[in-house]
DRENKOL-157944 format. One record per atom (N, C-alpha, C): x, y, z; residue number from 1; atom name. Coordinates in steps of 0.001 Angstrom, whole numbers, padded with zeros to 6 digits. Each point is the difference from the previous one (the first is absolute). Last residue first. Example, Ala and Ser with C-alpha at 12.3 -4.5 7.8 and 13.67 -1.06 7.14 Angstrom:
<nodes>
012850/-002250/007080/2/N
000820/001190/000060/2/CA
-000770/001090/000730/2/C
000290/-005720/-000070/1/N
-000890/001190/000000/1/CA
000900/001200/000000/1/C
</nodes>
This chain:
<nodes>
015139/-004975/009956/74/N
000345/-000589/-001389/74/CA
001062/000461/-000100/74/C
-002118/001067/003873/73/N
000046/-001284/-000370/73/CA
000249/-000507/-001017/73/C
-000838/004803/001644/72/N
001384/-000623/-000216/72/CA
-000167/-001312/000752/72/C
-003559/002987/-000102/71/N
000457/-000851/001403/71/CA
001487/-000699/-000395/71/C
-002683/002143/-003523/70/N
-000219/000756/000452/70/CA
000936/-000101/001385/70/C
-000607/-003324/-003047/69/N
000617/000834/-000646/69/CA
000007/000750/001508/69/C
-002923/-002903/000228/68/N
001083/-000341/000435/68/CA
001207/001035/-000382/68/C
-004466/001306/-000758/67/N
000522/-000380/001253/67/CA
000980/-000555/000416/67/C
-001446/-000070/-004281/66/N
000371/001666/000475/66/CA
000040/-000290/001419/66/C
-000728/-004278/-001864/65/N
001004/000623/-000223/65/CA
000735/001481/000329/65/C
-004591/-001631/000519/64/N
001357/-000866/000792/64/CA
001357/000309/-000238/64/C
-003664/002149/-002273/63/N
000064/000160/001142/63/CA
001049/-000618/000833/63/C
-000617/-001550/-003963/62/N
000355/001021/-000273/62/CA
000532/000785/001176/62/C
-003455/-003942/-000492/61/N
001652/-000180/000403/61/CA
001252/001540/-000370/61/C
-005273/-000185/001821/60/N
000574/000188/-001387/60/CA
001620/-000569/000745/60/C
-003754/000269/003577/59/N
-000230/-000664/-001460/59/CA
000944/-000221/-001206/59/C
000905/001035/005939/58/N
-000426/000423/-001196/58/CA
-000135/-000880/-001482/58/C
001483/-000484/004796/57/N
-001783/000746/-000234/57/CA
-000196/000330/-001184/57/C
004469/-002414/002122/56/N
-000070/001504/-000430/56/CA
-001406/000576/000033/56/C
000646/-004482/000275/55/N
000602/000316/001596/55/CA
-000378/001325/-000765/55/C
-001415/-001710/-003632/54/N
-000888/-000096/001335/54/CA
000558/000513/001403/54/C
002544/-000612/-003682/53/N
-000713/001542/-000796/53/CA
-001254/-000039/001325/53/C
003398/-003593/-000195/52/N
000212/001421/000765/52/CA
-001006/001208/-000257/52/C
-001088/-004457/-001418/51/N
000143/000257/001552/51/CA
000785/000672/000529/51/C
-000329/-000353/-004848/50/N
-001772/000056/000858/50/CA
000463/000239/001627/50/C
003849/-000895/-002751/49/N
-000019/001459/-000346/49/CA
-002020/-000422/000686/49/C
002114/-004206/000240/48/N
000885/000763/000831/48/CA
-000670/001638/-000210/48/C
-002016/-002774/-002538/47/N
-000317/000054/001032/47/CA
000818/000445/001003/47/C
001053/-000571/-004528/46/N
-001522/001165/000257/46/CA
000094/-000062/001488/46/C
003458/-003125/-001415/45/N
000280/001795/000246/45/CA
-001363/001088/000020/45/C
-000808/-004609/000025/44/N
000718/-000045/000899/44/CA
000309/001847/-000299/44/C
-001878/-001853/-003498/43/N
-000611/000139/000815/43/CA
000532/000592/001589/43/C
002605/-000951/-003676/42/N
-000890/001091/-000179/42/CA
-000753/000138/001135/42/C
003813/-002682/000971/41/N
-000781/-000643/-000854/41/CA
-000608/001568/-000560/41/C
005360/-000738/001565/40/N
-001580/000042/000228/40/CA
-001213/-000059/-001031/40/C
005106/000987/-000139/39/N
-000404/-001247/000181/39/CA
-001193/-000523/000676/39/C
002232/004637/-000922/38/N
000181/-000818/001528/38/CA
-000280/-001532/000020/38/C
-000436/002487/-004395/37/N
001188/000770/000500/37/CA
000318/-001270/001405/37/C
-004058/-000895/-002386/36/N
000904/-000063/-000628/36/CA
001238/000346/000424/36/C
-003521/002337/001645/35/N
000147/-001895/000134/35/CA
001159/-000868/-000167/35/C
-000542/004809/-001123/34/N
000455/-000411/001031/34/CA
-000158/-001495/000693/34/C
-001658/001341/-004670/33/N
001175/000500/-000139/33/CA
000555/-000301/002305/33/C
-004332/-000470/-000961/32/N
000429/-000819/-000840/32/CA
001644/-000050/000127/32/C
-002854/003591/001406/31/N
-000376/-001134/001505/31/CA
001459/-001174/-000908/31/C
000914/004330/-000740/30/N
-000643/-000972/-001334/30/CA
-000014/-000528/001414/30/C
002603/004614/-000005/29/N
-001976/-000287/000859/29/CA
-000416/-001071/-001238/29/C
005229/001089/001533/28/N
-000932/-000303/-000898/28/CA
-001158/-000705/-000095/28/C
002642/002087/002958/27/N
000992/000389/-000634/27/CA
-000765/-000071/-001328/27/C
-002828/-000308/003875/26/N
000548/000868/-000112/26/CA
000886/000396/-001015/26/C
-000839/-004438/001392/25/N
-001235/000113/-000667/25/CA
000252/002029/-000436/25/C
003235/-002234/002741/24/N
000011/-000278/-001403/24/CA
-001089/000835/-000626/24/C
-000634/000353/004187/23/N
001694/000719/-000870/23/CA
000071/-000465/-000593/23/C
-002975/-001913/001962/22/N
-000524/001615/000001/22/CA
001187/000619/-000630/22/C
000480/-004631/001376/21/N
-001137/000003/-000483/21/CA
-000145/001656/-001162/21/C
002945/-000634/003736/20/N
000171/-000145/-000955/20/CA
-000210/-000361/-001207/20/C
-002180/001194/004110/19/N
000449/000994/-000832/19/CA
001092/-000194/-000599/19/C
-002465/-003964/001933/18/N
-000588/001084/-000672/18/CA
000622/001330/-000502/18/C
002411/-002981/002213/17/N
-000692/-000451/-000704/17/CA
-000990/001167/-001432/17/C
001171/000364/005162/16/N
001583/000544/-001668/16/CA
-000319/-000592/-001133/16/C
-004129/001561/003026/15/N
001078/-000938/000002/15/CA
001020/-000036/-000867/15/C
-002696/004324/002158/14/N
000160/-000765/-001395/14/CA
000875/-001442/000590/14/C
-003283/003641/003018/13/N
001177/-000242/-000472/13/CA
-000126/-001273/-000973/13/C
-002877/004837/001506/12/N
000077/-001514/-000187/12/CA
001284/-000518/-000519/12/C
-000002/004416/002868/11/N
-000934/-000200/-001303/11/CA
000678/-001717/-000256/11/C
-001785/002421/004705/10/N
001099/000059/-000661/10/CA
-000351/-000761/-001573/10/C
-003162/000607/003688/9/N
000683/001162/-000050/9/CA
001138/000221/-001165/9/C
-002487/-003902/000740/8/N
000253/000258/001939/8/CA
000849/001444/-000095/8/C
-001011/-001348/-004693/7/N
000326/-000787/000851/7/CA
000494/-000029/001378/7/C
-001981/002663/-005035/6/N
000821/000173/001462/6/CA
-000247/-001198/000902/6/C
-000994/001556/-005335/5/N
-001072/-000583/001177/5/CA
001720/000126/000695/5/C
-000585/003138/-004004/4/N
000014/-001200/000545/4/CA
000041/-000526/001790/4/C
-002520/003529/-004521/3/N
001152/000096/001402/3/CA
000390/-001438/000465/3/C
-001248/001098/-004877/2/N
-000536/-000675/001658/2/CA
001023/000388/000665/2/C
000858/002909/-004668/1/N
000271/-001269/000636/1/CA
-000825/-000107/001280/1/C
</nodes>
């Protein structure tokens, strides 16, 4: 896994939004299947999971996840 990017030291924070975005998408990785769940578009949930995988530095949504895993966010 990227190490992830740090913010004035500290590690980037999630809008509740977004990591409930990240917890679904977690229970069940379908961009489709969580749309569907929160009432969102596809698109909309890609982009919630792009602009953490960016606060984070990192590429793979996988990553996002082992990080969140890791930080007990899920």
């Amino acid at each position: 896994m990227e190490e992830p990017k740090k913010e004035n030291g500290n590690a980037p924070e999630f809008t509740a939004h977004q990591l409930l975005v990240l917890k679904t998408w977690a229970e069940q990785p379908s961009i489709k299947q969580v749309a569907a769940e929160l009432n969102l578009s596809e698109n909309t949930v890609q982009t919630h999971l792009r602009r953490m995988r960016r606060k984070l530095g990192v590429s793979r949504t996988f990553d996002l996840w082992q990080y969140a895993s890791n930080e007990g966010l899920l």
